[in-house]
N, C-alpha and C positions, 0 to 999 in steps of 0.2 A: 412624652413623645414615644411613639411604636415605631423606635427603627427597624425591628423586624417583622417580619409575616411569613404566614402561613406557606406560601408561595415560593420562599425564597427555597434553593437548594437543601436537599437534609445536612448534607457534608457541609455547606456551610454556616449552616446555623447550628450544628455539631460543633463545628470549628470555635462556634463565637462563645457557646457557653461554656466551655473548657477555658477558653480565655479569660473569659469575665470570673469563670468560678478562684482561679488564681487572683486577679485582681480584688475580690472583695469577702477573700478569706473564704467560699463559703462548700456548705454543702447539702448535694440535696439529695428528699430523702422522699421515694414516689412508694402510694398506696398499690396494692395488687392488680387493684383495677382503672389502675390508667394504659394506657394505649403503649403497647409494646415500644415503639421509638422513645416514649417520655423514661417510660422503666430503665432501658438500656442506657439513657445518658445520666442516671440517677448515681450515688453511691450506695445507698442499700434500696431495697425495695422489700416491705413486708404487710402484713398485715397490721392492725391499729395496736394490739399488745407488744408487738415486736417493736415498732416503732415509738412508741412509748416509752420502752425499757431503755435504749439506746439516747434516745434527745438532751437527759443531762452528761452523759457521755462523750459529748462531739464539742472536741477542741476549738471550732470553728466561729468565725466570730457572727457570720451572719447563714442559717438557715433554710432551702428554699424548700417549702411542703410543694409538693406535687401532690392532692389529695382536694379534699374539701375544709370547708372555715370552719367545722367543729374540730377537727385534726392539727387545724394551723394552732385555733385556739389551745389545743391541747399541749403545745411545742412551747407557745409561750408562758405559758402555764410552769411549767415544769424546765425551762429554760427561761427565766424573767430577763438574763442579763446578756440573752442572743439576741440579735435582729432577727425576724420571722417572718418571711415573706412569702403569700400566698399567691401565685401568678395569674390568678383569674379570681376577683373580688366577687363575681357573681356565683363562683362555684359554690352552690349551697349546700343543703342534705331535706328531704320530705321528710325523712322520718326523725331528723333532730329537733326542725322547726312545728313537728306536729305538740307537742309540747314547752309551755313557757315558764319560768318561775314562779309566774302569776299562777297559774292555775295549778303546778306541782303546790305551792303554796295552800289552796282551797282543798287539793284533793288529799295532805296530808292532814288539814283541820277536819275534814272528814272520816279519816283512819287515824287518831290518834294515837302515841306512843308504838307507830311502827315504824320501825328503820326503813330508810329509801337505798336502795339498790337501783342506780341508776348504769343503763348501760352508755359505753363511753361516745358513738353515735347522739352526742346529746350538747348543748350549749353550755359554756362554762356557766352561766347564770344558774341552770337548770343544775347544775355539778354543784354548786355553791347551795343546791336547797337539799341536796343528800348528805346520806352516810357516808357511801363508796361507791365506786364505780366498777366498772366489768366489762368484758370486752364476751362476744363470742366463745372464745378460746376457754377464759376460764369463770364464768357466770355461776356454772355451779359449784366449785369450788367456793367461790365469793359468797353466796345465800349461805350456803352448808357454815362457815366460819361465823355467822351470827348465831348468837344463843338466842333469839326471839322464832316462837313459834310463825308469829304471820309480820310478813314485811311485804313493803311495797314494790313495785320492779316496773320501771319506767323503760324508757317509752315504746318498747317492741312488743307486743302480745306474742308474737310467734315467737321468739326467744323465749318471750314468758313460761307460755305454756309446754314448749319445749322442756324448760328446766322442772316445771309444776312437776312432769313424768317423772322426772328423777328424783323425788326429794321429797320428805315428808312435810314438810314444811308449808303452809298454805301461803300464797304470792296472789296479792292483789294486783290486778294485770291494767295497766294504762294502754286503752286500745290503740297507738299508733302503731306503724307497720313503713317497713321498705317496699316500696309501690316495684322496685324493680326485682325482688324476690315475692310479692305479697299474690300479684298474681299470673305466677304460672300455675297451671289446673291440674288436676289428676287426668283428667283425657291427653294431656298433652305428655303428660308420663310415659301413658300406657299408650300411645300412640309410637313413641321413639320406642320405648319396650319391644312392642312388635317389630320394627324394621331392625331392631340391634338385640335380636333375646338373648347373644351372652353377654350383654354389657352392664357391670355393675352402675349401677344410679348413685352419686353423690350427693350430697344436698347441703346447702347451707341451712341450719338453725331459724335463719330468717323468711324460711319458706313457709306456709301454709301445713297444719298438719295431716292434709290428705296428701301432701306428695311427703313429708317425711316419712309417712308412714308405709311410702315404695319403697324406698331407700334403702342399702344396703349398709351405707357411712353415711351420719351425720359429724358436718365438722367444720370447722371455720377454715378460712383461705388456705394459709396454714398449713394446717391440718390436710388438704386436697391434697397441696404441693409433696408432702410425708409419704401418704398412699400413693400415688402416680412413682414416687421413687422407691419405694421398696415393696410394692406389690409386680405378680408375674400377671396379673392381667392384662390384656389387650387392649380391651374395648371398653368407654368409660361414660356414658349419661350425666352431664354436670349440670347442677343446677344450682348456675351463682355468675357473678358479671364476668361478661363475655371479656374483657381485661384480661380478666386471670384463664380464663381458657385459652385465650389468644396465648399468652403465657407460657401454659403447662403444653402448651402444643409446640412452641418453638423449643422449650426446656425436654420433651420427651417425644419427637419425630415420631418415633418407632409405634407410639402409642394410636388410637383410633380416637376422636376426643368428638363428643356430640352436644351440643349446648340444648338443654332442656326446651326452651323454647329461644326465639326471636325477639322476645319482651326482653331478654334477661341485659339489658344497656341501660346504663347510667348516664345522663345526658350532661350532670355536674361534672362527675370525675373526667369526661371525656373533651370538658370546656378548654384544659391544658392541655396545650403541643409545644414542639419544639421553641417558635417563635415566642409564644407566652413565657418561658421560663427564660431564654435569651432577653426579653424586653425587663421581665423582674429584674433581674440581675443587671444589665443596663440602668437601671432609672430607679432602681432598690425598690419597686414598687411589687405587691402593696402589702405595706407590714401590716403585722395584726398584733394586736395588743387587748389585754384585758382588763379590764378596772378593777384599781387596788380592794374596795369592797368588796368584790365578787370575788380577787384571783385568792385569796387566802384559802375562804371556804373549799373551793373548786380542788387546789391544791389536794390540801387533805384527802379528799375525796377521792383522787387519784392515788395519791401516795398510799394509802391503804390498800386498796387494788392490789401494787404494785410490792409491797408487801404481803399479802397473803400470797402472791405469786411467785416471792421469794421464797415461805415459807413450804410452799410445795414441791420445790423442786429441789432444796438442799439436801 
C-alpha cells in the first residue's frame, strides 16, 4: 500500500520519514545524483566508493539506498545481515544492464587468462564473473595494482579509454556507456565556453573523449564536490548529472555553476522522492537481495577494490 505521494506536503512527508527511520532502526544513504530534497533527508550522501566504504560500517538494522539496484545490490552484498531497501524497484542503470554474465562470460572465453576489471555501475552477477571491481574514483589505481599486461575493463568504454591514457597497460574495452554522460558533444562544450570563457569545464570520466579533452578536471562526483571547495574560481562548466550540480550549487551559492548540457538527467536516480522513501520505510518495501551463488564471487570482487583503496591512502 503507498500511503504516501508525491503530493503530499515536503514537511510532512519529512516528518514521516524521520519517524519511521526511528521505528525501523534505519538509515539512509542517497547517491549524488538524486534530487536535492532526497539528499537532504539522507544521512550521508556520496558518491559509489564512498558509499561503499561505509555500508559495513552502519549499525543499523535496516538500510534505505536512495540510488539505483546495482548500488542497492552492492549494500547487500557487502552488508548480508542488513535489510536493504530500494524505494523504487524500477530504478535501473543502461549502462549496468548493457552488459550480462552471459556474455562477460563469452567475451572472457574470447580473451583468455586476462583479469576482468569491472566497474562497480555493473550487476552483482556481472561482479561475480570478475577479478575486482572500481569505482570512478579509483579505476586506475585498480588496473595499475594487477601485474598482467592486458586486462579486461567492463562495462564503460569512456572510463575505459579514459584510464587506457594513463597506463601502460593495454584494456580491452567492453563498449557500453552512460547514455546520460555518453552524449553530450564537443559543440555543446564549446558553445557554453563561449557564453562563460572564464569558466573552468569539469567533466565526469564517463564522458565521451572529445569533451574530456576540453576539460580542465577530470573527476568523479567526489572529486567535483573537492574542486568547488578549495578552488578560488568562480565560474564552473559541469559535465555530470544535474543531481549533483543541483548540489554543488546549493553547497556553494557564491559559485556560478553551468550544466554542460540539458541531456545531463538521470531519469532512474530521479525515480525516488520523498514519498518513495516514506512508503519503503512504511511497508519495508523493496528489499533487495542477492543469490547465495552469485553474492560470494561478487563479494570478493568488491572487497578487493576496497582494499587496494585502503592500500592507497594509508
Amino acid at each position: 500500500m503507498q500511503l504516501y505521494h508525491d503530493t503530499d506536503n515536503t514537511n510532512h512527508l519529512i516528518d514521516a520519514i524521520q519517524s519511521l527511520k526511528k521505528k525501523r532502526n534505519a538509515t539512509i544513504l542517497a547517491h549524488n545524483y538524486q534530487c536535492l530534497e532526497v539528499q537532504h533527508c539522507a544521512d550521508m550522501v556520496g558518491d559509489s566508493l564512498e558509499l561503499s566504504r561505509v555500508i559495513s560500517s552502519i549499525d543499523s538494522a535496516v538500510i534505505v539506498f536512495c540510488g539505483v539496484l546495482f548500488m542497492a545490490e552492492t549494500a547487500a552484498l557487502l552488508s548480508p545481515d542488513k535489510t536493504i531497501l530500494l524505494p523504487e524497484i524500477n530504478a535501473g542503470c543502461p549502462l549496468a544492464d548493457s552488459i550480462s554474465a552471459y556474455h562477460l562470460k563469452l567475451f572472457k572465453a574470447r580473451y583468455k587468462n586476462r583479469p576482468v576489471v569491472t566497474y562497480i555501475n555493473s550487476s552483482a552477477a556481472v561482479k561475480a564473473e570478475s577479478d575486482i571491481c572500481c569505482t570512478s574514483s579509483n579505476a586506475l589505481s585498480v588496473v595499475n595494482s594487477l601485474p598482467n599486461d592486458e586486462i579486461i575493463f567492463t562495462p564503460d568504454k569512456n572510463l575505459g579509454s579514459y584510464i587506457q591514457q594513463h597506463t601502460s597497460k593495454r584494456l580491452i574495452l567492453w563498449h557500453g556507456f552512460c547514455p546520460v554522460h555518453n552524449y553530450v558533444t564537443d559543440n555543446e562544450i564549446m558553445y557554453k565556453k563561449q557564453c562563460f570563457p572564464h569558466a573552468k569545464i569539469i567533466a565526469h570520466p564517463e564522458s565521451p573523449d572529445e569533451v574530456l579533452q576540453r576539460a580542465d578536471e577530470i573527476t568523479s562526483t567526489s572529486g567535483m564536490l573537492k574542486i568547488l571547495q578549495h578552488s578560488d574560481d568562480k565560474e564552473y562548466i559541469i559535465c555530470t548529472e544535474l543531481g549533483l550540480i543541483e548540489k554543488m550549487q546549493y553547497d556553494f551559492p557564491e559559485k556560478t555553476l553551468i550544466p554542460a548540457s540539458s541531456k545531463l538527467f538521470c531519469y532512474d536516480m530521479k525515480r525516488i522522492t520523498l514519498a518513495s522513501v516514506a512508503n519503503a520505510l512504511h511497508n519495508m518495501q523493496y528489499a533487495i537481495t542477492v543469490d547465495a551463488n552469485i553474492a560470494q564471487h561478487a563479494r570478493n570482487a568488491i572487497s578487493r577494490m576496497l582494499e587496494i583503496h585502503h592500500e592507497s591512502t594509508v
